[in-house]
N, C-alpha and C positions, 0 to 999 in steps of 0.2 A: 504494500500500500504506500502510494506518494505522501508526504509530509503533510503537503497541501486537503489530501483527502481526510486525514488525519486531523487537521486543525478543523473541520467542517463535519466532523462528526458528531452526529447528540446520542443522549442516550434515554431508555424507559428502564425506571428502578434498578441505575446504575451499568445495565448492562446496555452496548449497541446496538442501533438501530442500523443506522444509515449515516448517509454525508449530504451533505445540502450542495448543490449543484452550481447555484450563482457564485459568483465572484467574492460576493460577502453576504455574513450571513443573516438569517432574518432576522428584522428586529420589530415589525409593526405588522397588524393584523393581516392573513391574505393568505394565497394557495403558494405555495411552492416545492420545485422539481427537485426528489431527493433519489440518490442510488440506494435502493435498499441494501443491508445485508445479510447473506443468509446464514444470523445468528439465531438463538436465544431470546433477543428483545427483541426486534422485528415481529418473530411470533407471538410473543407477550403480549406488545404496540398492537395488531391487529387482531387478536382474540380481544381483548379490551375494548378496542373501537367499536369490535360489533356488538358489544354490547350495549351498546348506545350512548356510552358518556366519554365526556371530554378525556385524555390525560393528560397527565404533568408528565414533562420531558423535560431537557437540560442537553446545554452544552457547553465548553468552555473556554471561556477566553480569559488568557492572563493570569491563571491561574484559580479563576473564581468560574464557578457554575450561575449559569444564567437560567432561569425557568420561564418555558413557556407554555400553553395547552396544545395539544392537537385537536382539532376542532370534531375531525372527520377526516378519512380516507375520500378522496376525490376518485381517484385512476392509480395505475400501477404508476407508482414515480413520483405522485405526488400527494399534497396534505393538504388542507386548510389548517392554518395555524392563528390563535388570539394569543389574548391576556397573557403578553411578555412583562415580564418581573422588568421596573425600574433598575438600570444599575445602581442610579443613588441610592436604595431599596437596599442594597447588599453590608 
């Protein structure tokens, strides 16, 4: 795995999901393109979703974990993402 893929990963209840695809990563409500991975939390991530409620996710910059919800599965590759944790909040 590239460095880059690596800093763009989040995770569900610690373990990985995926890697978020833009250039940087998200911070404000809205759908976006992630590579899944075929881990442990990925399947976690999507047993959860179907069951109809939001999760809290994270990923990390700088040292510190960022939360945010996944809203819903959209498509293979992608998510609806809200309610990103303030950094000042940290």
């Amino acid at each position: 795995m590239r460095p880059e893929q690596i800093a763009k990963t989040f995770y569900f209840k610690d373990q990985n999901v995926g890697y978020f695809e833009d250039d940087e990563l998200p911070t404000k409500p809205g759908q976006y393109r992630y590579m899944p991975y075929r881990s442990a939390g990925h399947y976690a991530l999507m047993d959860a979703l179907h069951q109809g409620e939001p999760q809290r996710c994270h990923y990390v910059v700088s040292g510190a974990k960022r939360h945010f919800q996944v809203l819903r599965w959209v498509e293979y590759g992608a998510l609806e993402l809200g309610d990103f944790e303030n950094p000042a909040e940290q």
